[in-house]
Structures are given as C-alpha cells and as structure tokens.
MOPAC internal coordinates of N, CA, C and O (Angstrom, degrees):
PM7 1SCF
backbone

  N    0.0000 0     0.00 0     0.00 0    0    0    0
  C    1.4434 1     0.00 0     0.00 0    1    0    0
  C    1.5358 1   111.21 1     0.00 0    2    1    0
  O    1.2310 1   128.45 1   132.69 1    3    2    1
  N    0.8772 1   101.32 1   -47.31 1    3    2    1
  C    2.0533 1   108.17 1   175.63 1    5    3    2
  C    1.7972 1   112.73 1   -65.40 1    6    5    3
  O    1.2310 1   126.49 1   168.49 1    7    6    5
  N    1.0875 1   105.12 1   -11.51 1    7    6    5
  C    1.2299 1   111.94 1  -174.67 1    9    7    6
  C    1.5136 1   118.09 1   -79.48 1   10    9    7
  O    1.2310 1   124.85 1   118.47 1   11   10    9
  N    1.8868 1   108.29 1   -61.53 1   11   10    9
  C    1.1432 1   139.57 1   137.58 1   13   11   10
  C    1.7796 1   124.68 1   -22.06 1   14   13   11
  O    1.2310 1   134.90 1   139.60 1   15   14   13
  N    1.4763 1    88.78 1   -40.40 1   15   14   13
  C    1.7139 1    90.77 1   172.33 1   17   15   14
  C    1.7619 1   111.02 1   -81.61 1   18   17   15
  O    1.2310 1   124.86 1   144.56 1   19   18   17
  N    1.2303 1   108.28 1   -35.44 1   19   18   17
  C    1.0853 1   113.22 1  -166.13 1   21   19   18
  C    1.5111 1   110.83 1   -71.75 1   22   21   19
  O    1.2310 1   110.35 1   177.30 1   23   22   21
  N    1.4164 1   135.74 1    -2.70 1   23   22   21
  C    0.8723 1   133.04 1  -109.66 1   25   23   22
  C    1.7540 1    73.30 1  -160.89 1   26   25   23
  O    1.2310 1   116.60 1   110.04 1   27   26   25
  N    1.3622 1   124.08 1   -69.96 1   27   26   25
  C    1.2332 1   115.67 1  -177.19 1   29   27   26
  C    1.8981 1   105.39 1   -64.58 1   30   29   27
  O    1.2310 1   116.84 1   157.21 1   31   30   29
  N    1.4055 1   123.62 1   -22.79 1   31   30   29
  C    1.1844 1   124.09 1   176.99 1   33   31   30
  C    1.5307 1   115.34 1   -81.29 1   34   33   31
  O    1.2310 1   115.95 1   163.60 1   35   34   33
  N    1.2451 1   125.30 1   -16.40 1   35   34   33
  C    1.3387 1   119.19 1   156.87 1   37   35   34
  C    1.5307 1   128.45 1   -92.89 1   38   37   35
  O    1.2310 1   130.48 1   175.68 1   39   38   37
  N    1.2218 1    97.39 1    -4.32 1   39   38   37
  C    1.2951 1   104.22 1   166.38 1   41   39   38
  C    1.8042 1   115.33 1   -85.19 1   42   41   39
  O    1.2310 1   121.05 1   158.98 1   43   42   41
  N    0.9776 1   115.60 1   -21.02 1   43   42   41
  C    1.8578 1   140.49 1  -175.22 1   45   43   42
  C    1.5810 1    76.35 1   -77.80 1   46   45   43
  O    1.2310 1   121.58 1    97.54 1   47   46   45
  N    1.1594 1   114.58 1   -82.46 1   47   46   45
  C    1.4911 1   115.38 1  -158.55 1   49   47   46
  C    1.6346 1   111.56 1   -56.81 1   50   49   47
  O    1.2310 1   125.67 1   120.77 1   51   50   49
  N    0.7557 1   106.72 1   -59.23 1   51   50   49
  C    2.4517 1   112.37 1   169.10 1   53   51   50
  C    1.9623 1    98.91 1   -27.08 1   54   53   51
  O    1.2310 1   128.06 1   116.70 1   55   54   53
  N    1.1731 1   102.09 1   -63.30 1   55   54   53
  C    1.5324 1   124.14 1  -172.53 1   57   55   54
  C    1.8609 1   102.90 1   -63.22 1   58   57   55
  O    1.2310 1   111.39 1   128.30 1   59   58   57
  N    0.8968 1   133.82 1   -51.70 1   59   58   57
  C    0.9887 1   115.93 1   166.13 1   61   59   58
  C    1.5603 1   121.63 1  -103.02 1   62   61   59
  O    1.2310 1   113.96 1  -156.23 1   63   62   61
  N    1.1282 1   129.03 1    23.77 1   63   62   61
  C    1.7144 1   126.98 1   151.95 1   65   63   62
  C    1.7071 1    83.88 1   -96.84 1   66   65   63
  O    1.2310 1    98.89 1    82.55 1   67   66   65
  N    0.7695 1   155.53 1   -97.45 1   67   66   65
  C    1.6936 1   146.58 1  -168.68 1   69   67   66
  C    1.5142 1   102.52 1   -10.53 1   70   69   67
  O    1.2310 1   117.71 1   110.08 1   71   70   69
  N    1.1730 1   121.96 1   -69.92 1   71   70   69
  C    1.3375 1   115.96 1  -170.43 1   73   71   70
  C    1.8302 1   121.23 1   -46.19 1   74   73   71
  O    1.2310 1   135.33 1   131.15 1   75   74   73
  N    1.5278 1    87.95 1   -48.85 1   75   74   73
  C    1.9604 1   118.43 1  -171.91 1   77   75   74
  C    1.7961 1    85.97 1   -54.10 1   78   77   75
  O    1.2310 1   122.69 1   114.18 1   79   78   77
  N    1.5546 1   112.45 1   -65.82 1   79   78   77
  C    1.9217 1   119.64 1  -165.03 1   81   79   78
  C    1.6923 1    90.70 1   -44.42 1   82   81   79
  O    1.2310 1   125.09 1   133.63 1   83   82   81
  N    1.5764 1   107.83 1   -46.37 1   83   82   81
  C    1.9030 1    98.25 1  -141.17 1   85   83   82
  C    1.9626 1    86.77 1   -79.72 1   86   85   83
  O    1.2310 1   109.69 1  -144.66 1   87   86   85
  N    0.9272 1   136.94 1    35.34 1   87   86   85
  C    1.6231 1   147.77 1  -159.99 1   89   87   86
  C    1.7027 1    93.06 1     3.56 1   90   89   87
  O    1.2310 1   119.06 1  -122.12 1   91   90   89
  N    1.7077 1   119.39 1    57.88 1   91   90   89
  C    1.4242 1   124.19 1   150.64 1   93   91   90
  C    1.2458 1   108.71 1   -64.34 1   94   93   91
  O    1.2310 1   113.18 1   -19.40 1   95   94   93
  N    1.6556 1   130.50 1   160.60 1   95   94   93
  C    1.3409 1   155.56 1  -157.21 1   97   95   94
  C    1.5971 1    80.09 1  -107.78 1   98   97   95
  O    1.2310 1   118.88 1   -53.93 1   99   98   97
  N    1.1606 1   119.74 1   126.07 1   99   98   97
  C    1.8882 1   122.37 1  -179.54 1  101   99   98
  C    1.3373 1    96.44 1  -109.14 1  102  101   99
  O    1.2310 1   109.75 1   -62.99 1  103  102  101
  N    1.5564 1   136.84 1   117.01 1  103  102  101
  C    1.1752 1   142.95 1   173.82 1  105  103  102
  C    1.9118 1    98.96 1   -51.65 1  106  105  103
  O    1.2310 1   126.86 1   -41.26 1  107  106  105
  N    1.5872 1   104.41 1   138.74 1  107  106  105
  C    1.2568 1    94.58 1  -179.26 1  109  107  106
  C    1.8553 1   126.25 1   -58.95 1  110  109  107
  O    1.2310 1   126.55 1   146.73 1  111  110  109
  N    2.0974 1   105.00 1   -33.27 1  111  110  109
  C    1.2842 1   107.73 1   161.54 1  113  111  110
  C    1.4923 1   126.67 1   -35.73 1  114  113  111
  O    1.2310 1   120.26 1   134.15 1  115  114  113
  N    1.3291 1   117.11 1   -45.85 1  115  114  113
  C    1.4409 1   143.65 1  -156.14 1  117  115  114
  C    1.6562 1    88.91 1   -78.77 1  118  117  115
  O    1.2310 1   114.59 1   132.71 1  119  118  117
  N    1.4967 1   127.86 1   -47.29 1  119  118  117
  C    1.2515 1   124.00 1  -165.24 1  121  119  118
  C    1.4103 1   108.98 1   -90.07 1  122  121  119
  O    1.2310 1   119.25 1   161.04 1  123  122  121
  N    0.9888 1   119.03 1   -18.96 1  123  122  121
  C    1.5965 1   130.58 1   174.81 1  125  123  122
  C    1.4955 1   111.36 1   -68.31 1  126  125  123
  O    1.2310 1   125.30 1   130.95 1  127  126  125
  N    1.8012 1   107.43 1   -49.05 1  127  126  125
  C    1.2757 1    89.17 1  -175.62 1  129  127  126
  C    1.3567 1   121.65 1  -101.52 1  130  129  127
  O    1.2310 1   126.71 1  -167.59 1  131  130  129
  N    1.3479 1   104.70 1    12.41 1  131  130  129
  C    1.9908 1   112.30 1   171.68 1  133  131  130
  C    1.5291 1   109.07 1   -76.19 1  134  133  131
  O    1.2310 1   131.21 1   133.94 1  135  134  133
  N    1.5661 1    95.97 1   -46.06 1  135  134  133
  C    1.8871 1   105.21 1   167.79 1  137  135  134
  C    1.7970 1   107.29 1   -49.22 1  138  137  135
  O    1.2310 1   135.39 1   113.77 1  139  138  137
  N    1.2017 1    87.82 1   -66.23 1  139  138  137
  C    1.7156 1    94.53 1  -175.53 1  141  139  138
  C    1.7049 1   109.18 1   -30.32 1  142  141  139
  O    1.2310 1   131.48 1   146.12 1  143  142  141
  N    1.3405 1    95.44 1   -33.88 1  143  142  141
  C    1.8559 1    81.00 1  -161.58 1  145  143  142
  C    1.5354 1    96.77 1  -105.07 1  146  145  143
  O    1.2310 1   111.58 1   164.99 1  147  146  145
  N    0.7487 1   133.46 1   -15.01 1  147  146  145
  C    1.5010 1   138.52 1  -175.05 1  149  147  146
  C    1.6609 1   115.10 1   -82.93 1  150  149  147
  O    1.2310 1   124.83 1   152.65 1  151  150  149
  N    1.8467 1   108.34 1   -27.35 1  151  150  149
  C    1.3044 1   125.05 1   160.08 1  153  151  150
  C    1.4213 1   123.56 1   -89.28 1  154  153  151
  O    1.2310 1   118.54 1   172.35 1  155  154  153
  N    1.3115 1   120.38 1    -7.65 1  155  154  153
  C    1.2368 1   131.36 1   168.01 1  157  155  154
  C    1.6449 1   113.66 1   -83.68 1  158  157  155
  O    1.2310 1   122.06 1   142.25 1  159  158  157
  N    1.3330 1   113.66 1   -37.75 1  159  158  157
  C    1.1156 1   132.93 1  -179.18 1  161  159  158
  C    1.5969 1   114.04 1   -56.19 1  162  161  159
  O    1.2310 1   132.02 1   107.87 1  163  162  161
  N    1.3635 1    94.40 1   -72.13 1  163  162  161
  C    1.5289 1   109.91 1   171.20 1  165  163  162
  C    1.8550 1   110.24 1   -40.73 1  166  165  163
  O    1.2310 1   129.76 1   119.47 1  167  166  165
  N    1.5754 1    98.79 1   -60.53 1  167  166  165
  C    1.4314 1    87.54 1   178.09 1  169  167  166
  C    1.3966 1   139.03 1   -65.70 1  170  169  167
  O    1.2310 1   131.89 1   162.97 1  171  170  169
  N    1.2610 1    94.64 1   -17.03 1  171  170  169
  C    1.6742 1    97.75 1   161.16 1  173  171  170
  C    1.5269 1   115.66 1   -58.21 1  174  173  171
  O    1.2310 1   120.67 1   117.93 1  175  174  173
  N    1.4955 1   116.33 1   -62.07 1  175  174  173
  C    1.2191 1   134.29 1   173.36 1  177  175  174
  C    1.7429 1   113.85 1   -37.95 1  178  177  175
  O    1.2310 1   121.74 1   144.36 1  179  178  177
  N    1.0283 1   114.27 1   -35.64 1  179  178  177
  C    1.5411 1   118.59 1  -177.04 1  181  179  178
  C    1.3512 1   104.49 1   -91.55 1  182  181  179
  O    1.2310 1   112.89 1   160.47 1  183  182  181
  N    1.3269 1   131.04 1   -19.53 1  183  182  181
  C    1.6778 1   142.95 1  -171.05 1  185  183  182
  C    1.6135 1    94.87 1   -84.58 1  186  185  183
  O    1.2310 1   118.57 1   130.62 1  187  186  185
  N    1.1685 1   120.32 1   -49.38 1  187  186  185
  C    1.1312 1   127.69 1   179.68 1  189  187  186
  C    1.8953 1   115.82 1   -60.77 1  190  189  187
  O    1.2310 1   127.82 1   139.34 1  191  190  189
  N    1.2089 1   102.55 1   -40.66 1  191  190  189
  C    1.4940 1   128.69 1  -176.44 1  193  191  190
  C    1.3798 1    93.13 1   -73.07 1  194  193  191
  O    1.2310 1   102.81 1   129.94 1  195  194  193
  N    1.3955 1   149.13 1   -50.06 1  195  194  193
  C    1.2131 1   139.03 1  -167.29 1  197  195  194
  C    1.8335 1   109.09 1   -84.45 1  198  197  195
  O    1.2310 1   126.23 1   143.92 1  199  198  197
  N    1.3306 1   105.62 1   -36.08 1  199  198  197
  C    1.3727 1    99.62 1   171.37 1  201  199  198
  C    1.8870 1   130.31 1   -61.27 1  202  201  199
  O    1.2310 1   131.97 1   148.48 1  203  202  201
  N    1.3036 1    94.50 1   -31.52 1  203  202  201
  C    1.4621 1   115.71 1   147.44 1  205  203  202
  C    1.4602 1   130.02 1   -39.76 1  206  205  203
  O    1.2310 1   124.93 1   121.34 1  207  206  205
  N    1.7106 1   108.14 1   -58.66 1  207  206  205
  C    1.4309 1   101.63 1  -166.18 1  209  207  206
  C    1.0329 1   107.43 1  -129.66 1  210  209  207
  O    1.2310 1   119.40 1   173.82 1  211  210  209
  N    1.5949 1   118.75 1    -6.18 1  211  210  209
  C    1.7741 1   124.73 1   164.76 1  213  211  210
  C    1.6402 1    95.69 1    90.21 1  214  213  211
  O    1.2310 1   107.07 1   170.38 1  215  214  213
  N    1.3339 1   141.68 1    -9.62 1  215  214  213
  C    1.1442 1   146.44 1  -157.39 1  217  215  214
  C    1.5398 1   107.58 1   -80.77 1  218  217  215
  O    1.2310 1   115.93 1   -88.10 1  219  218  217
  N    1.3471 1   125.33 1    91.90 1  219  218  217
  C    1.2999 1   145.38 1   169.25 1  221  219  218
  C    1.7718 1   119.52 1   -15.80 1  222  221  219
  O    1.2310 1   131.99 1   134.25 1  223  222  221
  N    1.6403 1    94.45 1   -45.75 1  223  222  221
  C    1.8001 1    93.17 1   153.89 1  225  223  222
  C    1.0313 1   131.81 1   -49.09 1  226  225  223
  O    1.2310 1   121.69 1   146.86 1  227  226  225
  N    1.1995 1   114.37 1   -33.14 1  227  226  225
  C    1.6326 1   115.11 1  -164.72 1  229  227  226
  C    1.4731 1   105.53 1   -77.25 1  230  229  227
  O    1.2310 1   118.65 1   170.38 1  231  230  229
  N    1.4561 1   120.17 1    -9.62 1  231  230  229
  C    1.8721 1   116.97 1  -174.38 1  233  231  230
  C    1.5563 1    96.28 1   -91.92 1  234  233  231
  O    1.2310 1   113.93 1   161.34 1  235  234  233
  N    1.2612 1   129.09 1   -18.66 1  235  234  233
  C    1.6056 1   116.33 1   174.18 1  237  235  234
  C    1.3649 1   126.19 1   -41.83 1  238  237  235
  O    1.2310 1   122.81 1   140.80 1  239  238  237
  N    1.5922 1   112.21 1   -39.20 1  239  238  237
  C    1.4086 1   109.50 1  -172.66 1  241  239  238
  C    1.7786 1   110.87 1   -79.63 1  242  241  239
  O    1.2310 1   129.30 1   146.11 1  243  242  241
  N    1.4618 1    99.69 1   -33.89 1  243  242  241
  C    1.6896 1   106.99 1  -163.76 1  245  243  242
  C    2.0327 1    91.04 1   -75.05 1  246  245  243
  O    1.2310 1   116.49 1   128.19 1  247  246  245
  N    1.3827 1   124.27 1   -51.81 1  247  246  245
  C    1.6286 1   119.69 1   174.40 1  249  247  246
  C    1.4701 1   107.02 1   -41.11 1  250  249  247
  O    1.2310 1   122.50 1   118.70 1  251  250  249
  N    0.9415 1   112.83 1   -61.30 1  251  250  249
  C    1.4693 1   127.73 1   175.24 1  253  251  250
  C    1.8527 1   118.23 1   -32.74 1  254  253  251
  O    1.2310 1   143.80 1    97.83 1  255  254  253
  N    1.0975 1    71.35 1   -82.17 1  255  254  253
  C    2.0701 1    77.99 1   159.90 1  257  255  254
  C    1.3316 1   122.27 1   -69.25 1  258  257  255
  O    1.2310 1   123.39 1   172.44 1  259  258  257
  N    1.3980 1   111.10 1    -7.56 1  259  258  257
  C    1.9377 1    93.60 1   162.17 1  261  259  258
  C    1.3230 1    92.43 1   -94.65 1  262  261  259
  O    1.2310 1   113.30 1   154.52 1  263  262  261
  N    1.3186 1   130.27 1   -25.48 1  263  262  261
  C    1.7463 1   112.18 1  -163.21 1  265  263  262
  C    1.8273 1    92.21 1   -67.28 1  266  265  263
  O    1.2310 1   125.13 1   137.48 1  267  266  265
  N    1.3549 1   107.75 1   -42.52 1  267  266  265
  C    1.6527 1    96.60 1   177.77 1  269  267  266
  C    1.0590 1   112.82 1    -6.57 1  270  269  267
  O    1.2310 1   141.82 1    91.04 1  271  270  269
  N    1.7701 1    75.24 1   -88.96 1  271  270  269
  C    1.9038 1   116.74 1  -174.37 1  273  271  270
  C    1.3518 1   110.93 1   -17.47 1  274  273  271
  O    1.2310 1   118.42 1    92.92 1  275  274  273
  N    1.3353 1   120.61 1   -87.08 1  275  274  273
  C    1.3518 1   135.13 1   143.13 1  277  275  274
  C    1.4688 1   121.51 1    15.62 1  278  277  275
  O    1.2310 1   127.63 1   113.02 1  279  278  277
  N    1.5241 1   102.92 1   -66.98 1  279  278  277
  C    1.4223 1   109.22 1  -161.88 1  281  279  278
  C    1.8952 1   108.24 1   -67.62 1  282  281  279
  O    1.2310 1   131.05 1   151.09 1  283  282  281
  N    1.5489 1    96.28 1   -28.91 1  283  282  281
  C    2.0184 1   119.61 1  -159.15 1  285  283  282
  C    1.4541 1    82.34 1   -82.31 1  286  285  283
  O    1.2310 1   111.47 1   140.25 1  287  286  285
  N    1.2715 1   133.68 1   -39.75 1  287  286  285
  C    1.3461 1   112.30 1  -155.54 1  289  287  286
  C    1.6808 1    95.05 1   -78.90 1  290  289  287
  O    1.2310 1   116.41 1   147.73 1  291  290  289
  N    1.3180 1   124.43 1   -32.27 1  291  290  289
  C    1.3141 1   124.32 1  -166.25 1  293  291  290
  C    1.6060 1   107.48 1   -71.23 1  294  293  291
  O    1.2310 1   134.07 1   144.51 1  295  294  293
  N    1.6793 1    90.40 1   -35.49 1  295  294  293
  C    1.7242 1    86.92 1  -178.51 1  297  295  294
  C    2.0901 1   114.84 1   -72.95 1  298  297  295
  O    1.2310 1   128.47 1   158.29 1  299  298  297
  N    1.4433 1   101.29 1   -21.71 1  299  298  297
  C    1.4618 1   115.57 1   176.01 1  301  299  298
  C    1.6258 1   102.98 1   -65.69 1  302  301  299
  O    1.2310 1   119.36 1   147.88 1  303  302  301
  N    1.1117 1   118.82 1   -32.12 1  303  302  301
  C    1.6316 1   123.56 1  -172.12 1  305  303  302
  C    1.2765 1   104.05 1   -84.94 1  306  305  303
  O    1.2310 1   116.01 1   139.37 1  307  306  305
  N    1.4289 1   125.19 1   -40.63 1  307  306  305
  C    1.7044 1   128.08 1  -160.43 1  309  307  306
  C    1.9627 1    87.00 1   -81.91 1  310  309  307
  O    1.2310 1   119.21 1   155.98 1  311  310  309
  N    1.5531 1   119.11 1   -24.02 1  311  310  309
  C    1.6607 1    93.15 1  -166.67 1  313  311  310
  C    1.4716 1    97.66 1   -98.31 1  314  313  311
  O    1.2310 1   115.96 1   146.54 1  315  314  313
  N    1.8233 1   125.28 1   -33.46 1  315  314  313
  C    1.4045 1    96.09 1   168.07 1  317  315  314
  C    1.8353 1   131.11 1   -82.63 1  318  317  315
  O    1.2310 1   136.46 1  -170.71 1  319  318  317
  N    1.3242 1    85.72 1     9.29 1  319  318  317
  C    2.3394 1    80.07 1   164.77 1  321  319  318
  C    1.3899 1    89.85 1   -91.20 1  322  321  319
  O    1.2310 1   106.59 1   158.94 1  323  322  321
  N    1.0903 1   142.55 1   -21.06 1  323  322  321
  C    1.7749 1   128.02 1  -161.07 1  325  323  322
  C    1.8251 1    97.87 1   -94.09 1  326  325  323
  O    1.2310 1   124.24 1   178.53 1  327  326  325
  N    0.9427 1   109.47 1    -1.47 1  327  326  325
  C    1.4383 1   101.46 1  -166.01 1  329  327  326
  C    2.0758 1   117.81 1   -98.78 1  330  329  327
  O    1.2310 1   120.10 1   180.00 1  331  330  329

C-alpha cells in the first residue's frame, strides 16, 4: 500500500512540475487536486514518522493538512448556501 501511494504521489508531483516548467495555465481543479494528494501523502508519511519517534514535530504537517481539509470544506459550504 505505501508503495502504490508513493507512486500515485510522484506521479501528482512529475505532472505538475511538468506543467509549472512548460509555464501551462493549471486549471485551478487540476491544482487543487495535485496539492490534495501530494499533501495527503506527505502527511501520511509524517504520521507514520511520529508514531515511530513520538517527536511532536512530526504532527505539524498531518494538523496542518486537516486544518486545510477543514478550511475547503467550509469554503465548499459557504459558496453552495450563497448560491
């Protein structure tokens, strides 16, 4: 499974450093969900890293990416009640 992840997350990342070099216009969908997986990724990776060494740094990235999370769903809710 980590393998597979790693694997769809470098492919997220190839796909958008290609896009960023070739100075293509990145649909914001398109940039949302390369971030999405590339920040999901990482935070797994650091979740894993803290269970390891107990080291309080290591929860910055995974808090971080739920506050995202968090933040998109609220902004997804505030534009379809306004609409």
């Amino acid at each position: 499974m980590t393998k597979m992840r790693r694997i769809v997350a470098g492919i997220a990342w190839f796909v958008y450093l290609s896009l960023f070099l070739m100075k293509i216009d990145i649909p914001k969908n398109v940039f949302i969900s390369l971030l999405l997986i590339i920040l999901i990724n990482q935070a797994i990776d650091e979740w894993n890293n803290y269970k390891e060494t107990k080291r309080k740094v290591h929860l910055l990235i995974p808090v971080t990416a739920l506050l995202f999370c968090v933040y998109g769903v609220l902004i997804l809710i505030y534009k379809t009640l306004n609409k």
